[in-house]
N, CA, C and O atoms as a MOPAC input file, in Angstrom:
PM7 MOZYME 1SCF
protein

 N     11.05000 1   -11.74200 1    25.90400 1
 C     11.06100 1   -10.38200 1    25.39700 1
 C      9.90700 1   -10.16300 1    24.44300 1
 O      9.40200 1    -9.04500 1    24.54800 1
 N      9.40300 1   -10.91500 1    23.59200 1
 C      8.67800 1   -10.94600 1    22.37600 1
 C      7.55700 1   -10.80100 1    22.89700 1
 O      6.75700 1    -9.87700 1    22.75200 1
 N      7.43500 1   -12.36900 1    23.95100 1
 C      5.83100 1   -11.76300 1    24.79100 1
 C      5.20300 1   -10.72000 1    25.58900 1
 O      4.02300 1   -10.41000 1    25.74900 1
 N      6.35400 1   -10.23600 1    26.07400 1
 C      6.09900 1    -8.66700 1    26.73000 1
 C      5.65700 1    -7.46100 1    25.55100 1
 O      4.84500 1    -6.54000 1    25.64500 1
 N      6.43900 1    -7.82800 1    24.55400 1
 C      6.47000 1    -6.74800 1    23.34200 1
 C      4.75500 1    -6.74300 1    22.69400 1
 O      4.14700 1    -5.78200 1    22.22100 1
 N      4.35800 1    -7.93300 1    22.84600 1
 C      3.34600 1    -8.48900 1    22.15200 1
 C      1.96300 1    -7.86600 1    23.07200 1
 O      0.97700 1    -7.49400 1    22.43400 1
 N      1.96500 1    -7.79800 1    24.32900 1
 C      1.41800 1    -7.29600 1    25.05100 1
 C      1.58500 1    -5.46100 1    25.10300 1
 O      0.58500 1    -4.82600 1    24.76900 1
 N      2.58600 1    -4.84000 1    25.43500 1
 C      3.37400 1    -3.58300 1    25.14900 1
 C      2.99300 1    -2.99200 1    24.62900 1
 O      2.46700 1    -1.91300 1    24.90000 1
 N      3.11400 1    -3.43900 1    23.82300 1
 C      3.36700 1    -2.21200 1    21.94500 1
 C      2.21300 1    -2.06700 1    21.47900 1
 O      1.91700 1    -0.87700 1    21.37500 1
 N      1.10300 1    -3.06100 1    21.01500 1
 C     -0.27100 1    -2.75200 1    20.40900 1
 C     -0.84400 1    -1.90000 1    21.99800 1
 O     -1.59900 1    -0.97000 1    21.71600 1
 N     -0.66200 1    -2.03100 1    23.23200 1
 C     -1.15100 1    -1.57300 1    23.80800 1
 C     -0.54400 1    -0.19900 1    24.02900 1
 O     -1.51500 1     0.50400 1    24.30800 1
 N      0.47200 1     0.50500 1    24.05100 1
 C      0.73500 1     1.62500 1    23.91900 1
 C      0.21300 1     2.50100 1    22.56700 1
 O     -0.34200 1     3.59700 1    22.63800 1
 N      0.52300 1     1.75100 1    21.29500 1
 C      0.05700 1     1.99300 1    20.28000 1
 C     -1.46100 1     2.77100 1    20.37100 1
 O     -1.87700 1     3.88600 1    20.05700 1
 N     -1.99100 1     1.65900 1    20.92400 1
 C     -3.99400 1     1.94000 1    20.36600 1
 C     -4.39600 1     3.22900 1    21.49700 1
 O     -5.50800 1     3.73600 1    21.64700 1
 N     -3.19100 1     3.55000 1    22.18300 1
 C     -3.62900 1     4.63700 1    23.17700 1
 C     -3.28600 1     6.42400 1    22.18700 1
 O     -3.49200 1     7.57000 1    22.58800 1
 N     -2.86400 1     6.05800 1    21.19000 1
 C     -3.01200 1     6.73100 1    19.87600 1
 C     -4.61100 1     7.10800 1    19.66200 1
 O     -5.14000 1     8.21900 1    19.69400 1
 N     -5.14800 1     5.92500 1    19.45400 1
 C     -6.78900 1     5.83400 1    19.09600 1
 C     -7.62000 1     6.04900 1    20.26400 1
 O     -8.71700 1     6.49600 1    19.92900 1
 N     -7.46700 1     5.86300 1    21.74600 1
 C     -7.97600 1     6.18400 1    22.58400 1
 C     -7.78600 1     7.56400 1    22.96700 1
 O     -8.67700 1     8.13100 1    23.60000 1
 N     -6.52500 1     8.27700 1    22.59600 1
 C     -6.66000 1     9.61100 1    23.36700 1
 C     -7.52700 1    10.54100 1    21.78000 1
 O     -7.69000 1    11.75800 1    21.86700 1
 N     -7.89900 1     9.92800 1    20.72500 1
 C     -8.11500 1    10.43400 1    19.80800 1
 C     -9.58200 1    10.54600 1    19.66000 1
 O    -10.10700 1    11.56900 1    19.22000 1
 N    -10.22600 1     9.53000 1    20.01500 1
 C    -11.38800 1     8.53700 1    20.71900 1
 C    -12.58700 1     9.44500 1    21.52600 1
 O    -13.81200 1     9.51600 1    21.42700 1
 N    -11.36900 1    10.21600 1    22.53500 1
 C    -11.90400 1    10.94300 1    23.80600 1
 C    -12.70400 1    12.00100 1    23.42300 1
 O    -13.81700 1    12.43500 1    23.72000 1
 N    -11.18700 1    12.47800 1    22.16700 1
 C    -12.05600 1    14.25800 1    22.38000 1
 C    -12.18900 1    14.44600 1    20.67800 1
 O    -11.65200 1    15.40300 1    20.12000 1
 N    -13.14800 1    13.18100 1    19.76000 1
 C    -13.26100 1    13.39100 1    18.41100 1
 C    -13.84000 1    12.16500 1    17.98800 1
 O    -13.65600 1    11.03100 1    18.43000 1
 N    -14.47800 1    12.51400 1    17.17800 1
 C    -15.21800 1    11.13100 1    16.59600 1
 C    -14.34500 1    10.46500 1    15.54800 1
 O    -14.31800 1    10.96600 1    14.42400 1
 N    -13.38800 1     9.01800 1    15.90700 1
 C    -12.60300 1     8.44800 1    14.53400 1
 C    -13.03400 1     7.71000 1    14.28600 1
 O    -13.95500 1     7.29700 1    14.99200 1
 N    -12.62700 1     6.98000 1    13.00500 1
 C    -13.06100 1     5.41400 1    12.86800 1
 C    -12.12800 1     5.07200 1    13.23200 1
 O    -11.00500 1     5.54300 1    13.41100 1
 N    -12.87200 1     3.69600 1    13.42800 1
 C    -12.21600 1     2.17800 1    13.28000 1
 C    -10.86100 1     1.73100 1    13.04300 1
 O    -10.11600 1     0.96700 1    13.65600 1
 N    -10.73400 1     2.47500 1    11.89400 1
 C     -9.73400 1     1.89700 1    10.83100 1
 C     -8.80500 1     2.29200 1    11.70200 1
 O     -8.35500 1     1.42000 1    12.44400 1
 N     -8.29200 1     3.67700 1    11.83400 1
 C     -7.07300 1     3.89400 1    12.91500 1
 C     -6.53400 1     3.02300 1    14.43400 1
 O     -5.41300 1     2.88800 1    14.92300 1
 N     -7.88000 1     2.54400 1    14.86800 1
 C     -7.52200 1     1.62000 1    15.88600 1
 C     -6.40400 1     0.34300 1    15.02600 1
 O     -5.18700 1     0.19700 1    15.14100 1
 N     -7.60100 1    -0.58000 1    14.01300 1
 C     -6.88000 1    -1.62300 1    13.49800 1
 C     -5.78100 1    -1.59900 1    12.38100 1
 O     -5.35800 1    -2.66900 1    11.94400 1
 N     -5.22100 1    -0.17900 1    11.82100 1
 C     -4.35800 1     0.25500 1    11.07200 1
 C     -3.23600 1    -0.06300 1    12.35300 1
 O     -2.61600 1    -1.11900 1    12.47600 1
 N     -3.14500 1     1.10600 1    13.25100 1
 C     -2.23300 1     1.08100 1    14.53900 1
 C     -1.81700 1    -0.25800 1    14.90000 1
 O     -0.65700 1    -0.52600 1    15.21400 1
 N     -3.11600 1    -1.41100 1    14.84100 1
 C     -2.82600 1    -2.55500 1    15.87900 1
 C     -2.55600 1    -3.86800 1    14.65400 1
 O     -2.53800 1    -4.93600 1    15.26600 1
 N     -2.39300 1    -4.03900 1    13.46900 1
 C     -1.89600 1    -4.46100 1    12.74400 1
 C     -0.47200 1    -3.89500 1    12.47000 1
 O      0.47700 1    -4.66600 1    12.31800 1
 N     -0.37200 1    -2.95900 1    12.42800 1
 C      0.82400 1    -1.93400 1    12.19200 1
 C      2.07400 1    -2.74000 1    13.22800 1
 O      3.22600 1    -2.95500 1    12.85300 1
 N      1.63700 1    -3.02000 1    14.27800 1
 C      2.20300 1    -3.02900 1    15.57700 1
 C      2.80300 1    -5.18500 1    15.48400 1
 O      3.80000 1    -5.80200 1    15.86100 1
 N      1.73100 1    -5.50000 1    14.90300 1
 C      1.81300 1    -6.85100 1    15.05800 1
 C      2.78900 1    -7.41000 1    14.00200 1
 O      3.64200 1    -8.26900 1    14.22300 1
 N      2.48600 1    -6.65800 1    12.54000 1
 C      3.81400 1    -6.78400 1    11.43600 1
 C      5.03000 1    -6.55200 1    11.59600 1
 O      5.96400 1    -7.08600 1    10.99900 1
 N      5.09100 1    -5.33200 1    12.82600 1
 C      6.44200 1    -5.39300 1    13.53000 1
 C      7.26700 1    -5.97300 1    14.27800 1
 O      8.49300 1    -5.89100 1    14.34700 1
 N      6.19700 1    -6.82600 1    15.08000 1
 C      7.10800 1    -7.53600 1    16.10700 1
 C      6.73000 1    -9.14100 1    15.44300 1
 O      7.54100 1    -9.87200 1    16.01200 1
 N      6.13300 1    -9.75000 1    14.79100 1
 C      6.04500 1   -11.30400 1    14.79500 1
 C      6.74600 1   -11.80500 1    13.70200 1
 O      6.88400 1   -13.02400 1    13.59800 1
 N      7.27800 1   -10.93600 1    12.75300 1
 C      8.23600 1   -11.33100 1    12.18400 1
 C      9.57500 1   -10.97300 1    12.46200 1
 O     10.51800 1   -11.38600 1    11.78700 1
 N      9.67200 1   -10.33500 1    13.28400 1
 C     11.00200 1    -9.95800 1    14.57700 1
 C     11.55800 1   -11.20700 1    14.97800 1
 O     12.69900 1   -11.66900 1    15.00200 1
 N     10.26700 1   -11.67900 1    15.32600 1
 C     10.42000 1   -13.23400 1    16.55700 1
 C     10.63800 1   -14.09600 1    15.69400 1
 O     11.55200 1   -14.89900 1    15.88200 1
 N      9.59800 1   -14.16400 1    14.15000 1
 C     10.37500 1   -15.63800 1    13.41600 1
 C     11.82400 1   -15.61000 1    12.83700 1
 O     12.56200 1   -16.55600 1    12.55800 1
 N     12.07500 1   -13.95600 1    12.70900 1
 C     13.34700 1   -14.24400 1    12.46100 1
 C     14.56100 1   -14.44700 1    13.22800 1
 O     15.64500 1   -14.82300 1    12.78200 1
 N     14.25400 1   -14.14500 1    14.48500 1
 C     14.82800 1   -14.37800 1    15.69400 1
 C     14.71200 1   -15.72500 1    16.37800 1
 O     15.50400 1   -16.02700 1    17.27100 1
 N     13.67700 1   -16.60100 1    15.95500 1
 C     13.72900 1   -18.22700 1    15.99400 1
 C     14.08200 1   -18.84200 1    15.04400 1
 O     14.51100 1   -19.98900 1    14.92000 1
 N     13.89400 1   -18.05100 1    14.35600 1
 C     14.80300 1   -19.38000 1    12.74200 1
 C     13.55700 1   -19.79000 1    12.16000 1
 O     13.42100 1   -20.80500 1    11.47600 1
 N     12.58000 1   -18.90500 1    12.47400 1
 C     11.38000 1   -19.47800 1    11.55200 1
 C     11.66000 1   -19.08800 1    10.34000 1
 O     11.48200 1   -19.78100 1     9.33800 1
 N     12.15600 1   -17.85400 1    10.35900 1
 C     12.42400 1   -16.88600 1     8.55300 1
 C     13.73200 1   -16.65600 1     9.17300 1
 O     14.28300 1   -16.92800 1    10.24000 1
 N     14.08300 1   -15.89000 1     7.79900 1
 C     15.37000 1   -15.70100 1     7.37600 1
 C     15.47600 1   -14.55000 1     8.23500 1
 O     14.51000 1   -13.78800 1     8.18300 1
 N     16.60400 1   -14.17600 1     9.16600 1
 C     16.57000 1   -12.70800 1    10.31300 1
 C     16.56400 1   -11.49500 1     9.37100 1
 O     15.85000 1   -10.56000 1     9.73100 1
 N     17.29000 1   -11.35200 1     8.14800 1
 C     16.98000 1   -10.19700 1     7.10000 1
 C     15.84500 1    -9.84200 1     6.56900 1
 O     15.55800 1    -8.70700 1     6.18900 1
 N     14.95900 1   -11.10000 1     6.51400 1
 C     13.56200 1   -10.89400 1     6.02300 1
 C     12.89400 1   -10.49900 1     7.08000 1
 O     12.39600 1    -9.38100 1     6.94700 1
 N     12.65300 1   -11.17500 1     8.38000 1
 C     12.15100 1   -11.20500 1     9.22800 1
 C     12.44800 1    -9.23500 1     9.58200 1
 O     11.61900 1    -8.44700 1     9.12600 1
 N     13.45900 1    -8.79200 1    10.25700 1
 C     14.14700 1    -7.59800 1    10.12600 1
 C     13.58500 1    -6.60400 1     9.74100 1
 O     13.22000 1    -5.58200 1    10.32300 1
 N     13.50900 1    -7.02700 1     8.46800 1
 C     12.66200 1    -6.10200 1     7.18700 1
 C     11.26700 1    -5.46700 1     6.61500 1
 O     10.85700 1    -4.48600 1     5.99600 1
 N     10.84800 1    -6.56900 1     7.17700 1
 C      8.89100 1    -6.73400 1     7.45000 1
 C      8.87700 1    -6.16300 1     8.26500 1
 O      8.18100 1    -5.16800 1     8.06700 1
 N      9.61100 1    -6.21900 1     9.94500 1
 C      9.43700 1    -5.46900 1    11.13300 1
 C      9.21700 1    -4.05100 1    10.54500 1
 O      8.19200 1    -3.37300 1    10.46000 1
 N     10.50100 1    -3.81200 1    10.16300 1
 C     10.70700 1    -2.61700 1     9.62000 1
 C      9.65300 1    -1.74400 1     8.83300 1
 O      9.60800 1    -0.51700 1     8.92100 1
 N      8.87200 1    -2.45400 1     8.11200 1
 C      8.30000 1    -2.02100 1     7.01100 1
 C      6.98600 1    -1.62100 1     8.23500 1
 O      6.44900 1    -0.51400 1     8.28200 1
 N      6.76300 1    -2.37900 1     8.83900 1
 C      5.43500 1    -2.23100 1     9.88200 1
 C      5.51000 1    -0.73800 1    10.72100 1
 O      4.88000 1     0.31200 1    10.59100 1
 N      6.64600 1    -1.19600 1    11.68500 1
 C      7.30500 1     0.54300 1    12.15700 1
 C      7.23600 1     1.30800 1    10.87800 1
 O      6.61000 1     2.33700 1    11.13100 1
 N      7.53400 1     1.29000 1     9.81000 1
 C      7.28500 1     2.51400 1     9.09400 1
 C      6.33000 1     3.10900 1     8.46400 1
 O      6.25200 1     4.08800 1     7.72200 1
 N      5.16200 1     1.86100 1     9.16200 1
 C      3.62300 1     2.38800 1     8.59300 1
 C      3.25600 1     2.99300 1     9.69200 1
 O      2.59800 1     4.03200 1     9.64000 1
 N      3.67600 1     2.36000 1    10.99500 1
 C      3.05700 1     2.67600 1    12.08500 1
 C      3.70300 1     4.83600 1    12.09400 1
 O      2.91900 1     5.77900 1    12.20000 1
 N      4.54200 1     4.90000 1    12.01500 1
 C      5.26600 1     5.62900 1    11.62800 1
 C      4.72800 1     7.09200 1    10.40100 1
 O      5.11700 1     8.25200 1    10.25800 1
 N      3.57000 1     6.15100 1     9.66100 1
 C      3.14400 1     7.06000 1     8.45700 1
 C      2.50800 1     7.75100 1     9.30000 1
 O      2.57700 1     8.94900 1     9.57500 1
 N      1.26900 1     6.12600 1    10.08600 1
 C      0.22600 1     6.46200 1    10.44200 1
 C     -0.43100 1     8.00000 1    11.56600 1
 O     -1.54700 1     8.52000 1    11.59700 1
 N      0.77700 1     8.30100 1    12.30700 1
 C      0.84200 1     8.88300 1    13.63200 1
 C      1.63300 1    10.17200 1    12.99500 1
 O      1.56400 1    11.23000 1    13.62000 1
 N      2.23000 1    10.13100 1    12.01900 1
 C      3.04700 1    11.54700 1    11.41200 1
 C      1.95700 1    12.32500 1    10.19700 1
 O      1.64900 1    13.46700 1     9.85600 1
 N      1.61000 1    10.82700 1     9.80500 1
 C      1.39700 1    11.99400 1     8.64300 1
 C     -0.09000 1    11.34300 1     8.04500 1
 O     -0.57800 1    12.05100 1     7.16400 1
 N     -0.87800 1    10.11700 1     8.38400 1
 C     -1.81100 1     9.49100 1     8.33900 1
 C     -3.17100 1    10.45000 1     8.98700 1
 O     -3.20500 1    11.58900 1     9.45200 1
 N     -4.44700 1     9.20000 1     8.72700 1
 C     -5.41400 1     9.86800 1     9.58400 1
 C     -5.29600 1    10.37900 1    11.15400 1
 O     -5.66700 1    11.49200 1    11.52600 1
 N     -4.74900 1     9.43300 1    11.95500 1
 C     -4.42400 1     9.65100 1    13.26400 1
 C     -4.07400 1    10.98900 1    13.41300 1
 O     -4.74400 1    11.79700 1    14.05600 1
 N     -2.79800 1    11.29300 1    12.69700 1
 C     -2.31800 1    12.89900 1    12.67600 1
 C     -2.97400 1    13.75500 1    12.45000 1
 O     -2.92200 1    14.65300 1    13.29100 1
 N     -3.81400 1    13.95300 1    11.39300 1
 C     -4.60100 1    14.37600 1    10.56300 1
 C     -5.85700 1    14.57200 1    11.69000 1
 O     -5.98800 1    15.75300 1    12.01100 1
 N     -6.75900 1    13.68600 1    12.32000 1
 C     -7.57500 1    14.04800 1    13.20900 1
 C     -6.86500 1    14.75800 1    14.50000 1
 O     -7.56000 1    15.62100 1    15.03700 1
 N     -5.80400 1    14.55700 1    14.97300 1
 C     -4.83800 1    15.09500 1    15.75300 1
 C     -5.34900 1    16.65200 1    15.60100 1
 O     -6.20700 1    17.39900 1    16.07100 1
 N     -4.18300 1    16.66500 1    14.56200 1
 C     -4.55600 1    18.29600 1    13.92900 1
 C     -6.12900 1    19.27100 1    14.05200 1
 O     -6.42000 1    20.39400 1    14.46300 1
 N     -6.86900 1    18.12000 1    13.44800 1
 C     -7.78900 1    19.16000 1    13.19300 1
 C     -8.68100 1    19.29200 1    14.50900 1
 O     -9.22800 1    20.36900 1    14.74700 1
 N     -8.88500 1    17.81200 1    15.67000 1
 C    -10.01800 1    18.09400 1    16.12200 1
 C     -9.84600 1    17.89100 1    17.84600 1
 O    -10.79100 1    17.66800 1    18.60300 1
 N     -8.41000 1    18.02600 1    18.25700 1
 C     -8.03500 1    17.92000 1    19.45800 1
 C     -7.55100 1    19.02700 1    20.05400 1
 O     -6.74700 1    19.67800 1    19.38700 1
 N     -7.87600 1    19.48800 1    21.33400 1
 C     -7.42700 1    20.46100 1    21.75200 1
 C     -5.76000 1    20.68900 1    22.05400 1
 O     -5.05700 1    19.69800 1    21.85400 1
 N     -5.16000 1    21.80100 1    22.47200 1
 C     -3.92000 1    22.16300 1    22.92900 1
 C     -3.12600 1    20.73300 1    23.39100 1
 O     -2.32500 1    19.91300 1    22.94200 1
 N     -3.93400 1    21.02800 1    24.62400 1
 C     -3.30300 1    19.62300 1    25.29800 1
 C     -3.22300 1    17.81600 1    24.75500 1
 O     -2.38600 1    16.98800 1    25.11600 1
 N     -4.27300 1    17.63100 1    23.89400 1
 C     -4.47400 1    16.67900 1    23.49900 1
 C     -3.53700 1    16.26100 1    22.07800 1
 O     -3.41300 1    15.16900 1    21.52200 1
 N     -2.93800 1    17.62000 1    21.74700 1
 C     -2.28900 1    17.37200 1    20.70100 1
 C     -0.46600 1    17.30800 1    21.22400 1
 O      0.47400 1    16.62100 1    20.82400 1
 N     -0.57000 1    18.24900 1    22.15300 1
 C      0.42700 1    18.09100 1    22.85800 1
 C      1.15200 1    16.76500 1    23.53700 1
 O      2.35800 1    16.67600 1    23.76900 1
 N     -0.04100 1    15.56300 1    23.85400 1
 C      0.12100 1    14.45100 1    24.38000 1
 C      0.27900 1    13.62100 1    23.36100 1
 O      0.89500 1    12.55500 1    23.39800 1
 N     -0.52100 1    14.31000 1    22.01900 1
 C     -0.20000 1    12.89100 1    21.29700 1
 C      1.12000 1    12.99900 1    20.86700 1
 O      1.87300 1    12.02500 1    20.87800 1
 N      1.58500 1    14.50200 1    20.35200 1
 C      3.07200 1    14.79900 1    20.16600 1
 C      4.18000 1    14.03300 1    20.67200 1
 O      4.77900 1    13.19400 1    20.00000 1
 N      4.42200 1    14.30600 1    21.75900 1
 C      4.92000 1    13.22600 1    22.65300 1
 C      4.76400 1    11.86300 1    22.72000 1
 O      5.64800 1    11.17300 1    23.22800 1
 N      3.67900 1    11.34800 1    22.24200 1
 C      3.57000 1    10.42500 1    22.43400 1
 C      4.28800 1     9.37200 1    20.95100 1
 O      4.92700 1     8.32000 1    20.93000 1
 N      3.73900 1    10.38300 1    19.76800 1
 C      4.84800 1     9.91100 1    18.43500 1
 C      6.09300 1    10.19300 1    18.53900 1
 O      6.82900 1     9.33900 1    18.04400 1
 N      6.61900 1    11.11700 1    19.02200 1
 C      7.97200 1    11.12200 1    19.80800 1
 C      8.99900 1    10.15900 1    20.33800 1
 O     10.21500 1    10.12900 1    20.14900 1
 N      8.07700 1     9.24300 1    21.17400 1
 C      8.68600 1     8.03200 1    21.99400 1
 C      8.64100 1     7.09300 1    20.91200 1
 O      9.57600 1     6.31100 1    20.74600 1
 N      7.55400 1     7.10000 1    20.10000 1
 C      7.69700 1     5.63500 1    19.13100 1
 C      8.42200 1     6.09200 1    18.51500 1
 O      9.02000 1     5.15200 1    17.99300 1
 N      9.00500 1     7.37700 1    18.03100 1
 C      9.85700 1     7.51900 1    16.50300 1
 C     11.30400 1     7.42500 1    17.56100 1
 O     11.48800 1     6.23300 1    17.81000 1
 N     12.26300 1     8.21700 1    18.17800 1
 C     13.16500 1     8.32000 1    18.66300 1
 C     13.34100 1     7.29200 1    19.28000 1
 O     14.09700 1     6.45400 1    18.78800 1
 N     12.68800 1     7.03200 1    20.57000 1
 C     12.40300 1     5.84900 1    21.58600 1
 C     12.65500 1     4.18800 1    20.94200 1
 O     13.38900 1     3.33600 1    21.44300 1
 N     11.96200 1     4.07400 1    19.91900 1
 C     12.05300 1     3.12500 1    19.34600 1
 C     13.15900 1     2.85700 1    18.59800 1
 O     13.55900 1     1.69600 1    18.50700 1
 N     13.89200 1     4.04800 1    17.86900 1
 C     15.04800 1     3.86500 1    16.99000 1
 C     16.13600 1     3.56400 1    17.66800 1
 O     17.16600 1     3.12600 1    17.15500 1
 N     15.90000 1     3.86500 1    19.30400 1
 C     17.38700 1     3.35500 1    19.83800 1
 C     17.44700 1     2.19600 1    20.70400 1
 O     18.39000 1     1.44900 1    20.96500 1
 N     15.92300 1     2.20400 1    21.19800 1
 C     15.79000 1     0.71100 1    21.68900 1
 C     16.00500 1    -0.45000 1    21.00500 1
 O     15.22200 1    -0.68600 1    20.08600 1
 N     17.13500 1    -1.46100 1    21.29700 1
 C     18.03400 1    -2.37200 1    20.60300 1
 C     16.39100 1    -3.73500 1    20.26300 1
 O     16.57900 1    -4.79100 1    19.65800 1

């Protein structure tokens, strides 16, 4: 599960920065904000789910990662270039697309 996730998630993620990419000039930082964001979430998932860390700690860090990833796409630069420099449709896709990580994610076990 972890290795699929590991593959998955930064890659759904950075398509944040690619559809942002297309139609606007961003930095950097939003790619590796997103794809750090993504990695604090799931690898301490897994140590706490192997007994590397404690599963509450482990849990918790996840947590804390989703809730940057979370800043980043609501209310961060990502959004923020969203807003100002993407058309109808492009904002429309990314909409949706923070959608699935905020809801999508909260119920996926």
């Amino acid at each position: 599960r972890y290795i699929d996730w590991l593959l998955t998630v930064p890659l759904q993620l950075v398509e944040f920065y690619l559809i942002l990419a297309a139609v606007a000039a961003v930095s950097g930082g939003i790619f590796w904000r997103i794809f750090v964001g993504s990695l604090v979430m799931l690898v301490p998932g897994y140590m706490g789910e192997a007994g590397y860390l404690n599963a509450t700690v482990g849990f918790v860090i996840g947590m804390l990662g989703w809730a940057f990833i979370l800043y980043e796409i609501h209310a961060g630069e990502a959004s923020k270039v969203s807003a100002a420099s993407a058309s109808a449709a492009t904002q429309s896709s990314f909409t949706m697309m923070k959608w699935v990580v905020t809801v999508g994610w909260a119920i996926y076990p």
